[in-house]
Structures are given as structure tokens and as C-alpha cells.
N, CA, C and O atoms as CSV, one atom per row, in Angstrom:
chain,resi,resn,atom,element,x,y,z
A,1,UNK,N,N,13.703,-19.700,-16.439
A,1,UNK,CA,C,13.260,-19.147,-17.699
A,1,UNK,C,C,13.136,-17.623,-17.556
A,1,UNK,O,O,12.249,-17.234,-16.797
A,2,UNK,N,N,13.786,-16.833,-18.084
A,2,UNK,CA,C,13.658,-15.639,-18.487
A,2,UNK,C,C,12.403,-14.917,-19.342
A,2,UNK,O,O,12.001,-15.377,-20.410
A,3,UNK,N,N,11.803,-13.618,-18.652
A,3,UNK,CA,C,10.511,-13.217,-18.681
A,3,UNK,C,C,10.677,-12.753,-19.715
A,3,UNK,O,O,11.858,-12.810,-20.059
A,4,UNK,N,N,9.990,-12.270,-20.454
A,4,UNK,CA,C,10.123,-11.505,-21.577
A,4,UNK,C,C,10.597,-9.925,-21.628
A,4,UNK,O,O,11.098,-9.591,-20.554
A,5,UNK,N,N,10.572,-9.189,-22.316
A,5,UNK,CA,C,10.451,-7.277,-21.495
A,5,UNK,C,C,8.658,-7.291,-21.746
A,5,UNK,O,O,8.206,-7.587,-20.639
A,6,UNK,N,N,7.585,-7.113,-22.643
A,6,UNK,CA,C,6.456,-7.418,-22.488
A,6,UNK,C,C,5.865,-8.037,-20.817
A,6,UNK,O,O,5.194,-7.360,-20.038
A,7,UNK,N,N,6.385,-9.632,-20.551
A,7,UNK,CA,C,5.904,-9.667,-19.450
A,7,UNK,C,C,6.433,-8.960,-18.021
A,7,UNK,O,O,5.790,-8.895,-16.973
A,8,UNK,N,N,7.868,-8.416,-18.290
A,8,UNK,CA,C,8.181,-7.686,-16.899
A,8,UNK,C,C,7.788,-6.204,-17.104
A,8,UNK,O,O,8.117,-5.386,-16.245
A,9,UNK,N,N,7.148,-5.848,-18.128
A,9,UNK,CA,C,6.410,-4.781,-18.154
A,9,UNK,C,C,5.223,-4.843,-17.462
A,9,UNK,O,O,5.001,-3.961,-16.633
A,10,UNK,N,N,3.941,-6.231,-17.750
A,10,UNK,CA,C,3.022,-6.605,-17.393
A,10,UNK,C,C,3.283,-6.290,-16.028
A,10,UNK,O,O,2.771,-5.364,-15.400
A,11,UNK,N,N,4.497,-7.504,-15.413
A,11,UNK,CA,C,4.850,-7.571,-13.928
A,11,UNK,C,C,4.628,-5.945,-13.246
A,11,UNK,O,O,3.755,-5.669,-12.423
A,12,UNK,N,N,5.387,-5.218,-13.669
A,12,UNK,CA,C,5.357,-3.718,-13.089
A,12,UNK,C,C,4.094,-2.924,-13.098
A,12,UNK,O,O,3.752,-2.078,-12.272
A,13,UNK,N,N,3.385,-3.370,-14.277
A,13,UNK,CA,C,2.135,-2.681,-14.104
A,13,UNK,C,C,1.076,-3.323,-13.046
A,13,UNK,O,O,0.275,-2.717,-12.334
A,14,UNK,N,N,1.251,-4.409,-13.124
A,14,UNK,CA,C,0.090,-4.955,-12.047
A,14,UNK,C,C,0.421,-4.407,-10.672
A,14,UNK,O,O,-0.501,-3.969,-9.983
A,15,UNK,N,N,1.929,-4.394,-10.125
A,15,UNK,CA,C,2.591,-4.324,-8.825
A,15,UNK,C,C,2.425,-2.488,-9.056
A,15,UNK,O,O,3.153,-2.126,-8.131
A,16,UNK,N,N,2.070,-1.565,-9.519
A,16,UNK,CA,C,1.800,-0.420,-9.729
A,16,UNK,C,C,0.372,0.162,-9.737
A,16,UNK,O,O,0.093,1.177,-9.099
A,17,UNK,N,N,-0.690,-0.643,-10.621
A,17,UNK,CA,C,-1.737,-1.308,-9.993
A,17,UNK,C,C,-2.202,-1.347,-8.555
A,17,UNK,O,O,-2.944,-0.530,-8.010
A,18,UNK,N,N,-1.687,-2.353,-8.060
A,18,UNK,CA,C,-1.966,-2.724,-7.035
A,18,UNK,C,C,-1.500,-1.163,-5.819
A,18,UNK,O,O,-2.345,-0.612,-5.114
A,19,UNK,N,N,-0.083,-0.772,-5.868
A,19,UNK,CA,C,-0.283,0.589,-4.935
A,19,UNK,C,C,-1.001,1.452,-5.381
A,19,UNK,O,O,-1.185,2.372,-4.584
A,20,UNK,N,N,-1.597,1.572,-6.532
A,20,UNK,CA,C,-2.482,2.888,-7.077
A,20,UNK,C,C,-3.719,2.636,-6.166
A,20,UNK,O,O,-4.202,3.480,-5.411
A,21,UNK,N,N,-4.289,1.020,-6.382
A,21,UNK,CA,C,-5.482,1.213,-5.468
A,21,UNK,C,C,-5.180,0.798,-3.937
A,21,UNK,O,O,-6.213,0.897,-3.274
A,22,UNK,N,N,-4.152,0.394,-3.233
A,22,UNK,CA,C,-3.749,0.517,-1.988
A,22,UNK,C,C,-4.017,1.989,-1.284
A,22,UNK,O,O,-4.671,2.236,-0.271
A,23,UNK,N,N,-3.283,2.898,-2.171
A,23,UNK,CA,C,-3.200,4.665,-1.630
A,23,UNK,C,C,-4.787,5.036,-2.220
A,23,UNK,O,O,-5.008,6.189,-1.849
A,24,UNK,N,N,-5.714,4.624,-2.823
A,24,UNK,CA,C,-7.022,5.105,-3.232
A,24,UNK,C,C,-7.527,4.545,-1.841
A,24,UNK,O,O,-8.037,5.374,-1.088
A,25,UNK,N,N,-7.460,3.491,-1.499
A,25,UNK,CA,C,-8.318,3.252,-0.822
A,25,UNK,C,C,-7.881,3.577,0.785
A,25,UNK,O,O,-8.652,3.257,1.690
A,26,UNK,N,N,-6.382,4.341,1.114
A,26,UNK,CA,C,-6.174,4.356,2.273
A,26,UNK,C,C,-6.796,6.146,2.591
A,26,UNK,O,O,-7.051,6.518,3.736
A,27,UNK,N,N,-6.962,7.116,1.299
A,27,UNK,CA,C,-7.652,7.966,1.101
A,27,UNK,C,C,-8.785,8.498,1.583
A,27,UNK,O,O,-9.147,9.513,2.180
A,28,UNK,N,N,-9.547,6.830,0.844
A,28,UNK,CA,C,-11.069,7.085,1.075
A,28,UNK,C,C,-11.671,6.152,1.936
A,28,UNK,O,O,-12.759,6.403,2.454
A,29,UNK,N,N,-11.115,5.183,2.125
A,29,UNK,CA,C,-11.624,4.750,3.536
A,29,UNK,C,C,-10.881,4.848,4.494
A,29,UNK,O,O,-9.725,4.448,4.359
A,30,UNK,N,N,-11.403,5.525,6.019
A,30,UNK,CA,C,-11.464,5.887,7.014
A,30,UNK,C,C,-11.861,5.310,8.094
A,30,UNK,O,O,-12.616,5.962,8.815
A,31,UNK,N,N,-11.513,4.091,8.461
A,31,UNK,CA,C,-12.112,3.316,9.489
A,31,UNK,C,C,-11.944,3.686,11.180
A,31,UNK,O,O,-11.164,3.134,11.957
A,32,UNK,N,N,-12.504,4.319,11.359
A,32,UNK,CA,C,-12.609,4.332,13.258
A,32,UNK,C,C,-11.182,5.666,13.388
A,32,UNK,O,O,-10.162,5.479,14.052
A,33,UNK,N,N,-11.421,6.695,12.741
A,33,UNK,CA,C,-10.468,7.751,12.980
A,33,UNK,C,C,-10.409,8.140,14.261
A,33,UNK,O,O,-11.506,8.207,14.814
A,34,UNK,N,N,-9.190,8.500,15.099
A,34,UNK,CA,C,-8.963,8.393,16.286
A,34,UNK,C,C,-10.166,10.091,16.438
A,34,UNK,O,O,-11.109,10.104,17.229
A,35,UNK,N,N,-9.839,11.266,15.563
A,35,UNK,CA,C,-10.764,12.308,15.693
A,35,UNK,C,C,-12.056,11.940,15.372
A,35,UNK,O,O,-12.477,12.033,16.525
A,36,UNK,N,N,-12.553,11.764,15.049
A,36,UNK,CA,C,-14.040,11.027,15.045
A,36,UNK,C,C,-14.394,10.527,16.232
A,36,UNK,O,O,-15.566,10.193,16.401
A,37,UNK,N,N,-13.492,10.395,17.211
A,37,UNK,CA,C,-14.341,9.460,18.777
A,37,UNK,C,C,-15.198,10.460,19.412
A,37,UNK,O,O,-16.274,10.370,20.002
A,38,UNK,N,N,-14.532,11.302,19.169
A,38,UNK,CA,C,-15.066,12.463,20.408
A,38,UNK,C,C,-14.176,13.706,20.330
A,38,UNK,O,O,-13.943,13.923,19.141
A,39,UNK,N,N,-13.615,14.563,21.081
A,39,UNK,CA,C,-13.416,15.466,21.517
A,39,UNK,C,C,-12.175,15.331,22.588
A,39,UNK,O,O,-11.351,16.241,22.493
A,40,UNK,N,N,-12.016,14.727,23.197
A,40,UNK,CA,C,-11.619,14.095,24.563
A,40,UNK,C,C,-10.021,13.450,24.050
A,40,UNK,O,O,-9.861,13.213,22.853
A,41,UNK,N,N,-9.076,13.238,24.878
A,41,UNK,CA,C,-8.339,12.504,24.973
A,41,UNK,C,C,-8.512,10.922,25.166
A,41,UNK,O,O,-8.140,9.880,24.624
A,42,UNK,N,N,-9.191,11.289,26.109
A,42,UNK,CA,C,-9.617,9.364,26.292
A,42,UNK,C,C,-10.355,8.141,25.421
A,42,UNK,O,O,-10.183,6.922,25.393
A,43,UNK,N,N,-11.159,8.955,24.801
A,43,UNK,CA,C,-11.717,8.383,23.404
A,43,UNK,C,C,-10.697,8.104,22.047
A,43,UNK,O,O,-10.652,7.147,21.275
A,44,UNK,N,N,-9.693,9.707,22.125
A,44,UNK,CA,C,-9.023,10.063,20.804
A,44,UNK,C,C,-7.804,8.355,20.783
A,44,UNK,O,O,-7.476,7.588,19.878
A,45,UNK,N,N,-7.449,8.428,22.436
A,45,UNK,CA,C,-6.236,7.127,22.418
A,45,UNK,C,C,-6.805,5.852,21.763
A,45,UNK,O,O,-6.213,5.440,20.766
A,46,UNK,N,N,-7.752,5.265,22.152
A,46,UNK,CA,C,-8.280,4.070,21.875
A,46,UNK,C,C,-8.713,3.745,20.307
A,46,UNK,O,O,-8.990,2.627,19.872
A,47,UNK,N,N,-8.706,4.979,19.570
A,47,UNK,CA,C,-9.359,5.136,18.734
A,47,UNK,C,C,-8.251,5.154,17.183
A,47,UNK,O,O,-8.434,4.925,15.987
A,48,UNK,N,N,-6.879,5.632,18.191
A,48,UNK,CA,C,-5.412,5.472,17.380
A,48,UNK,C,C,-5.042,4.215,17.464
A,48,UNK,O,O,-4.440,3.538,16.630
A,49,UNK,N,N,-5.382,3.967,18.381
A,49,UNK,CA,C,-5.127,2.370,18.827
A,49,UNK,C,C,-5.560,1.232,17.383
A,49,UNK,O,O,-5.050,0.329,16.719
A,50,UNK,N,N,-6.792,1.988,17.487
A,50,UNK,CA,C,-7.512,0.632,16.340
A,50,UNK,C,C,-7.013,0.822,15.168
A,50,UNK,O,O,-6.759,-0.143,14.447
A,51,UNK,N,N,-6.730,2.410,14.680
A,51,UNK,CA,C,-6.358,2.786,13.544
A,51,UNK,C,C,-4.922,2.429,12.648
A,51,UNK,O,O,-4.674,2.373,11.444
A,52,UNK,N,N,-4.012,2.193,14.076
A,52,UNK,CA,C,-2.691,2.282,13.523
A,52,UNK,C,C,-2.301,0.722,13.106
A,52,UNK,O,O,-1.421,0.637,12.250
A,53,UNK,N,N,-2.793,-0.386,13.555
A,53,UNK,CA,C,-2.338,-1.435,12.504
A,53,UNK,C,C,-2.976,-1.410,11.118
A,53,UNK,O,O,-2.363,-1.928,10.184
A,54,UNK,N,N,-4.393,-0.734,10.887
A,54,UNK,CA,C,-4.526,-0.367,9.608
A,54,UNK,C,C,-3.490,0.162,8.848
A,54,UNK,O,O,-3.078,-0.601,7.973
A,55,UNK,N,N,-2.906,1.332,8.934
A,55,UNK,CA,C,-1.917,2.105,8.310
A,55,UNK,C,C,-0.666,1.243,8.150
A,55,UNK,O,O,0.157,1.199,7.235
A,56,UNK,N,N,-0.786,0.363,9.653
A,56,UNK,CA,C,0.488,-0.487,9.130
A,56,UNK,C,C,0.455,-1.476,8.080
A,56,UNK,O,O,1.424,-1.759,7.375
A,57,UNK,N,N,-0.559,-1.932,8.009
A,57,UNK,CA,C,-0.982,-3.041,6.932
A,57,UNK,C,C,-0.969,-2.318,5.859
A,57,UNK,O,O,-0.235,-2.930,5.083
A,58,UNK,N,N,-1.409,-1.220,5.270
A,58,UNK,CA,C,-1.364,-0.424,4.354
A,58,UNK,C,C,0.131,0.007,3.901
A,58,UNK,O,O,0.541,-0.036,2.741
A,59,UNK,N,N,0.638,0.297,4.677
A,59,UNK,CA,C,2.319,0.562,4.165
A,59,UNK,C,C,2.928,-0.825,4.504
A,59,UNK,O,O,4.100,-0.488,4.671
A,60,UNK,N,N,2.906,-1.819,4.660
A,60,UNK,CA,C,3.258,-3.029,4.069
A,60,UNK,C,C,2.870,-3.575,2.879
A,60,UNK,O,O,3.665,-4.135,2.124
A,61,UNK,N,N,1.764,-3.459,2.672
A,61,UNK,CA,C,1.158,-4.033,1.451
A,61,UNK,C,C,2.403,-3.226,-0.070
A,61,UNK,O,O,3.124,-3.704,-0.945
A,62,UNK,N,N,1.976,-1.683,0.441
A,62,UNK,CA,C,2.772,-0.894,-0.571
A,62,UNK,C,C,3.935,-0.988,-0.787
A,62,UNK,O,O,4.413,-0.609,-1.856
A,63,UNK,N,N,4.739,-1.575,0.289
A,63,UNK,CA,C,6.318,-1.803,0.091
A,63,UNK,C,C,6.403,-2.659,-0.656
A,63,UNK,O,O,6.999,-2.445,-1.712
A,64,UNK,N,N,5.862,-3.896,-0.400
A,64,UNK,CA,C,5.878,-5.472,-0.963
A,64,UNK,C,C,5.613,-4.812,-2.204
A,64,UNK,O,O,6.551,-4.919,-2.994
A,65,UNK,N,N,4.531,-4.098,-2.665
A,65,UNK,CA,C,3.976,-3.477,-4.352
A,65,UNK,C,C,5.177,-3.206,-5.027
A,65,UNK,O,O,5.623,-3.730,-6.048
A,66,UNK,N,N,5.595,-2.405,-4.392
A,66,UNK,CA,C,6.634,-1.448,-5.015
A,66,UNK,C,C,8.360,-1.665,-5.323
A,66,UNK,O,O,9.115,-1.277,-6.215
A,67,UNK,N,N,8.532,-2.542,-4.018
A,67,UNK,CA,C,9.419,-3.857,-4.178
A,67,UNK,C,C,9.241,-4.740,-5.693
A,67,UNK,O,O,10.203,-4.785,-6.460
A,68,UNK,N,N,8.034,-5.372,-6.015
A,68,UNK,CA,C,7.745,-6.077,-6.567
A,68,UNK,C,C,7.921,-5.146,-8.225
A,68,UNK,O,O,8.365,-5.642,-9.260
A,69,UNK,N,N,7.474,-3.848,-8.060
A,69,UNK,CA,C,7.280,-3.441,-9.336
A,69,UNK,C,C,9.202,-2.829,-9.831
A,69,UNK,O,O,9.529,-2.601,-10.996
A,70,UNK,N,N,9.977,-2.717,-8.849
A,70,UNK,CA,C,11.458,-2.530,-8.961
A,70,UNK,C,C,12.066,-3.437,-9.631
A,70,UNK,O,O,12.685,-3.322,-10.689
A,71,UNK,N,N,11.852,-4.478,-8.899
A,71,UNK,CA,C,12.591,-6.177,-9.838
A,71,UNK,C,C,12.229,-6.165,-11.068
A,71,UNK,O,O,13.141,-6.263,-11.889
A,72,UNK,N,N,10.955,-6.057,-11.531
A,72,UNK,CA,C,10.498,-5.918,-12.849
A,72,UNK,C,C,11.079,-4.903,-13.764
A,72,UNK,O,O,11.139,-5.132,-14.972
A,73,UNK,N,N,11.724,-3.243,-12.995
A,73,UNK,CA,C,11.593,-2.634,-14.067
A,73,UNK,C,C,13.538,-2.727,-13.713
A,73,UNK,O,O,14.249,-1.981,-14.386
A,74,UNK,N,N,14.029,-3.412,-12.941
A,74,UNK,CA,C,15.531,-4.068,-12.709
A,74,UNK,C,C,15.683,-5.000,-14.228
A,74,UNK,O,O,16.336,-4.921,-15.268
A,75,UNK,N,N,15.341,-5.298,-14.028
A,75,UNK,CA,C,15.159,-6.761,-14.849
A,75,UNK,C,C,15.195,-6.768,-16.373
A,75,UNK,O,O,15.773,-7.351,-17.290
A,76,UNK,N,N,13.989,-5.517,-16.107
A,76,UNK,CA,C,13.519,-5.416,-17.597
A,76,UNK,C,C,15.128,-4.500,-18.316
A,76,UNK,O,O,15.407,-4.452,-19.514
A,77,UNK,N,N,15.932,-3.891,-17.205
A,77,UNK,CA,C,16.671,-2.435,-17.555
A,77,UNK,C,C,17.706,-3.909,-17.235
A,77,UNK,O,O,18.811,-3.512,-17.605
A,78,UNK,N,N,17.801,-4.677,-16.977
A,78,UNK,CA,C,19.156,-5.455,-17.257
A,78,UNK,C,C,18.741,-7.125,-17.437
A,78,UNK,O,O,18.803,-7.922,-16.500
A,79,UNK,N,N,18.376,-7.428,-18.613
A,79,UNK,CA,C,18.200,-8.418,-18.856
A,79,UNK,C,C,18.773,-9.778,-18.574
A,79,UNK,O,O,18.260,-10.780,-19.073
């Protein structure tokens, strides 16, 4: 069944949505910044360590978003 243009509009806005508050929140929350350990090298490593599957999860999430909001505005631009 074929979406409507209304609902693959909907579709794009939610999947647009969704990276608007993905990048808000990779902004403003800051979990365990590798500069925040200390001063030191030895602190700064461990501290990238924890950080970087965050960021990765974060730019996955956004691809899948943005992926998602393409098909919609594909779709909508070729019925």
C-alpha cells in the first residue's frame, strides 16, 4: 500500500525529529569527557575510551534518522 505525500511527509518529519534531538543531546550531554579526567595522559586515554562508543552510538542512530528521512522525501519526490 502506498503512503500518502501527507504521511511521507509525517515519515520525514519524525526521522528529522528524531536527529534534531540526537545532535541536541550529543551537545549537551557530556558524559565522562576524556578532558575532564585530569590533566595527564593516563587519565585523558581511559577516559576516550569510555567516550568513543558514545559518539559511535550517536552517529549511528543519526544515519539510520537520516536514511530514514531520505526514503520519505524519495518517495514522496517519486511516487
Amino acid at each position: 500500500m502506498m503512503k500518502s505525500p501527507a504521511e511521507l511527509i509525517a515519515d520525514a518529519e519524525r526521522a528529522l525529529g528524531r536527529m534534531e534531538k540526537g545532535i541536541r543531546q550529543s551537545t549537551t550531554t557530556r558524559p565522562c569527557w576524556p578532558w575532564s579526567a585530569g590533566p595527564d595522559a593516563e587519565t585523558a586515554i581511559p577516559g576516550m575510551h569510555r567516550i568513543l562508543p558514545y559518539i559511535g552510538g550517536l552517529a549511528d542512530d543519526l544515519r539510520a534518522y537520516h536514511y530514514d528521512a531520505s526514503q520519505a522525501v524519495r518517495r514522496l519526490a517519486n511516487p
